[in-house]
C-alpha positions in Angstrom: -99.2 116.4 101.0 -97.5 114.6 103.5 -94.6 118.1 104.1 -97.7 120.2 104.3 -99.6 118.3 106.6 -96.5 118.5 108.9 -95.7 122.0 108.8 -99.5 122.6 109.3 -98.9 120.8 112.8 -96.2 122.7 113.8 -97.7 126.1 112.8 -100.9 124.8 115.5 -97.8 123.5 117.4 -96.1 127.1 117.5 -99.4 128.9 118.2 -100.0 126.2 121.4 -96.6 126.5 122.8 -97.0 129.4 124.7 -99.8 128.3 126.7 -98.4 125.1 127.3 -95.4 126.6 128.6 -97.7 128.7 130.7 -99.5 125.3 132.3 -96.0 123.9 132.9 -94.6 127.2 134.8 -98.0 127.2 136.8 -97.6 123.3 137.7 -93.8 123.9 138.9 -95.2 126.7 140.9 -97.9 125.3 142.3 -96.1 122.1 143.4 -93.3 123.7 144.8 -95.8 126.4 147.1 -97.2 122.8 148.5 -93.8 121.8 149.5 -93.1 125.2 150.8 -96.1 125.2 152.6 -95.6 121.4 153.9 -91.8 122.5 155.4 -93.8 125.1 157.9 -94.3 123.3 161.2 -97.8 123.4 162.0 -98.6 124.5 166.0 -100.2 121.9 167.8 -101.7 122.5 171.2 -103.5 126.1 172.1 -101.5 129.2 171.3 -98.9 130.5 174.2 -101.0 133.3 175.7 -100.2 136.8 178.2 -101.4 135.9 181.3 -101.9 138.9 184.2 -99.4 137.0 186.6 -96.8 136.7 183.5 -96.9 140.0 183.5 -97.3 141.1 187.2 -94.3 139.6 187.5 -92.5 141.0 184.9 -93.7 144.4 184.8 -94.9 145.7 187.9 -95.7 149.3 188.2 -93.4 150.2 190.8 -90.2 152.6 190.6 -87.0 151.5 191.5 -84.5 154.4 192.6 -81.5 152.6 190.5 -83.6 152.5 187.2 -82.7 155.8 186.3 -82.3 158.0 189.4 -79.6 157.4 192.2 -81.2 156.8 195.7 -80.7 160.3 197.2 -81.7 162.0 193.5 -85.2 160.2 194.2 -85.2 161.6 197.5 -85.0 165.1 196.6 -88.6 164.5 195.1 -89.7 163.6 198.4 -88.2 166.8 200.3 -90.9 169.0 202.1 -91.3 172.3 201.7 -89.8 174.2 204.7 -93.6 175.0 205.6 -96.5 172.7 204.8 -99.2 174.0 202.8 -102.4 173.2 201.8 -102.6 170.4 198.7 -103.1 172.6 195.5 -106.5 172.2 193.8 -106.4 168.7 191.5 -109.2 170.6 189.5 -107.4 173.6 189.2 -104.5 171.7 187.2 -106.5 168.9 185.4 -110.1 170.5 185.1 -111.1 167.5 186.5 -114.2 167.5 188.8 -114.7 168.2 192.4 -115.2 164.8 193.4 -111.8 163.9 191.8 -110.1 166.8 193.7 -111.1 165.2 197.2 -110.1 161.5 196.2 -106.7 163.1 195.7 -106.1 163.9 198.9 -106.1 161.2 199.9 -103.7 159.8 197.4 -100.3 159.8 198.9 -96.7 158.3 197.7 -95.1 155.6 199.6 -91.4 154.8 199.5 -89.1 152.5 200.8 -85.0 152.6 200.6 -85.2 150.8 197.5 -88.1 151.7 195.5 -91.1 154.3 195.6 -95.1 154.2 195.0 -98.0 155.5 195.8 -100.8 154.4 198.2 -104.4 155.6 199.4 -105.6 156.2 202.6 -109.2 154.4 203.2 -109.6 155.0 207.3 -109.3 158.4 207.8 -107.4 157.4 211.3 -104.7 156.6 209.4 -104.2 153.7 207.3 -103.1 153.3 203.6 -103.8 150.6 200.9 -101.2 150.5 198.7 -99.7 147.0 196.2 -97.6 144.5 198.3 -94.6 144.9 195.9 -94.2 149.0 196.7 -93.1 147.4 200.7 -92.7 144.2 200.4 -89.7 143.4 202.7 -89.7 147.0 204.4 -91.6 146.7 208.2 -90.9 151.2 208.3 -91.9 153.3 204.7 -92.0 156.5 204.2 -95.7 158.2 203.4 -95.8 161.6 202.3 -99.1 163.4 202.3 -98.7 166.4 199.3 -97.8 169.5 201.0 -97.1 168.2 204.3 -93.8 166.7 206.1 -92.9 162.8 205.3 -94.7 160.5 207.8 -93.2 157.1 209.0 -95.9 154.2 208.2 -95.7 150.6 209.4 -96.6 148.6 207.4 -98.8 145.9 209.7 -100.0 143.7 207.2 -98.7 142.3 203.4 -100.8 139.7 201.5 -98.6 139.0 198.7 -101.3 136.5 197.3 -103.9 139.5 196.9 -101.4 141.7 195.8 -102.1 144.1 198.6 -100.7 145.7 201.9 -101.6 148.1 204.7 -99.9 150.8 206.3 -100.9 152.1 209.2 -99.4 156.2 209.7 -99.7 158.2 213.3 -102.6 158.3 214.1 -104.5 161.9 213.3 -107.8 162.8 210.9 -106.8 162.6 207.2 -108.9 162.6 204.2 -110.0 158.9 203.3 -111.5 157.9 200.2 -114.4 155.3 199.8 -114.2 151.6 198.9 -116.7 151.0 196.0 -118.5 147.6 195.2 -118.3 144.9 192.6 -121.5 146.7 191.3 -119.2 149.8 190.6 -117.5 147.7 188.2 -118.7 148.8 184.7 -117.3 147.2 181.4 -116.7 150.2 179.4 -117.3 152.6 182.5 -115.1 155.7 182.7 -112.1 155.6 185.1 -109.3 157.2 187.1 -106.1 156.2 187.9 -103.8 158.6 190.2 -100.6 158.3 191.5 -97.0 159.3 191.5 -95.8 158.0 188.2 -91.8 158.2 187.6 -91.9 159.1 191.6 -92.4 162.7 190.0 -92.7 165.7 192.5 -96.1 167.6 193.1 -99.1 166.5 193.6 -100.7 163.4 192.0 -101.6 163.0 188.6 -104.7 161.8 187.3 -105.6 159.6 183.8 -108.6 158.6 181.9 -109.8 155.6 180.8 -112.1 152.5 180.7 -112.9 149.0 182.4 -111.8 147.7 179.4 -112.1 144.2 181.2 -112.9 142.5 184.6 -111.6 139.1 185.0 -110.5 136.1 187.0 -106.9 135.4 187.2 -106.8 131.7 188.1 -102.8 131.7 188.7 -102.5 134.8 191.3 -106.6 134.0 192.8 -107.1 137.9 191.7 -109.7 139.5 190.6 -108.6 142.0 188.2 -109.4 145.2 186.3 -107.8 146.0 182.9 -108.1 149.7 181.8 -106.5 152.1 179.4 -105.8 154.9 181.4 -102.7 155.4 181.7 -100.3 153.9 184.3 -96.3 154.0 184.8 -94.0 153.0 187.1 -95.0 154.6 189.9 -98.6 154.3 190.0 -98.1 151.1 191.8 -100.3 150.8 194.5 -102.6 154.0 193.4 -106.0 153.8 193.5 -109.0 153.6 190.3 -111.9 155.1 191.3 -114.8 155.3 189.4 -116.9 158.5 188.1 -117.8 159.0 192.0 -114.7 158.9 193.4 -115.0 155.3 194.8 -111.9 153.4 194.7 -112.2 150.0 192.8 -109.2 149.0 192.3 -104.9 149.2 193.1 -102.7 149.3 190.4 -100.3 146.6 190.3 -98.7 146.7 187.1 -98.5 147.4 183.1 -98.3 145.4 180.0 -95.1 146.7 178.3 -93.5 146.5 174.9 -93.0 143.1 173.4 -90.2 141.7 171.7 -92.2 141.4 168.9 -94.7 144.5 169.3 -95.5 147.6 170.8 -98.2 147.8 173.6 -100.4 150.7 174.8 -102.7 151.4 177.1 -102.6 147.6 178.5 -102.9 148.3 182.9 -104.2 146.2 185.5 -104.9 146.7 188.9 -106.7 144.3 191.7 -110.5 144.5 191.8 -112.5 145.6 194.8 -113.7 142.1 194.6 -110.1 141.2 196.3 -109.7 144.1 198.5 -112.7 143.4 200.1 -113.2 139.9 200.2 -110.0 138.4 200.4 -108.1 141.4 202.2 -110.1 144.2 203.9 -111.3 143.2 207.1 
């Protein structure tokens, strides 16, 4: 009885040995995930995050003649014809609307020896809003109105803490465009950005997008507008407007690729907020 009682046990024993091998691969596993898991350093402290001014710094829209142009390659974009002419019709290019075609007017591009962007004239006797880093360092720029002959501006007054600067250009009767409010600042409202992006000739170009956010930048004491529409270098210093043509904000730069990811649609520009109660007398 006893030889049969064994080789009963190790037929249950044969039939078991499967699953008990299964248990023992599953404890391995499951001890070794812990360790695995245990040799990952767990952050401590709040996440490193994109700040405006990170990237204001890093990334400003702006276009600098060596990036990919020489200096008197750039220039050539900025040669008048050998008559003025009348600014072609933004509406007639873009479809956009009427009120779009008379903000661009008064869109005009702004260059220095070094570096070129665009700017918008708000008095109509002659003085442009443009970004601080377009003419920082420069006290003569260049300020071409589409269609008409390169005008020297001065620029009277920088406020690199805003962000902002004014030039003032001979004086004359150009078309201005209108400062809008805090009020005009919509999350989720449409938006324009125009400008001169890449320096490109013609007249400016216009994009579509959203407030996609309105915030406080502690670091730089801006207030700032983050849309989608899309900015390049260039743009710097080119006005949003809203759906009426009011001009809300300057661009002052874009959020570009990452080391780690690709970006789109990421621009910010300084609120009306600023402009008018830190810098706009």
């Amino acid at each position: 009885m006893l030889p049969f009682a064994l080789l009963n046990n190790r037929g249950r024993f044969g039939v078991l040995m499967p699953w008990i091998l299964i248990g023992v691969v599953f404890a391995i596993g499951f001890f070794v995930g812990i360790s695995a898991h245990a040799a990952i350093p767990w952050p401590t402290g709040e996440p490193s995050l994109i700040t405006y001014s990170e990237v204001n710094r890093q990334t400003p829209a702006v276009f600098q003649f060596e990036d990919s142009l020489s200096q008197s390659q750039s220039k050539a974009f900025l040669a008048p014809d050998s008559e003025p002419r009348h600014p072609p019709s933004i509406g007639n290019i873009l479809g956009t609307s009427s009120i779009l075609e008379a903000v661009n007017l008064a869109v005009v591009r702004v260059s220095t020896g070094s570096a070129a962007g665009s700017g918008v004239i708000t008095d109509p006797a002659g003085v442009v809003l443009t970004s601080s880093h377009v003419v920082v360092g420069s006290a003569l720029v260049s300020v071409l109105i589409e269609g008409e002959n390169p005008l020297i501006g001065d620029v009277f007054r920088v406020d690199e803490e805003a962000g902002l600067a004014l030039v003032r250009i001979p004086s004359g009767v150009y078309h201005s465009a209108e400062l809008g409010t805090e009020v005009d600042v919509a999350l989720g409202a449409p938006v324009y950005a125009i400008g001169f992006p890449l320096n490109m000739a013609g007249p400016a170009s216009i994009t579509a997008g959203v407030v996609s956010r309105h915030f406080f930048d502690p670091e730089s004491g801006r207030q700032i507008i983050q849309t989608d529409a899309a900015n390049n270098i260039g743009n710097s210093g080119g006005p949003i407007v809203d759906g009426q043509g009011r001009v809300i904000g300057i661009t002052t730069s874009i959020l570009g690729d990452r080391p780690s990811a690709k970006t789109s649609g990421i621009g910010f520009a300084v609120s009306i907020v600023t402009i008018k109660d830190y810098f706009v007398d």
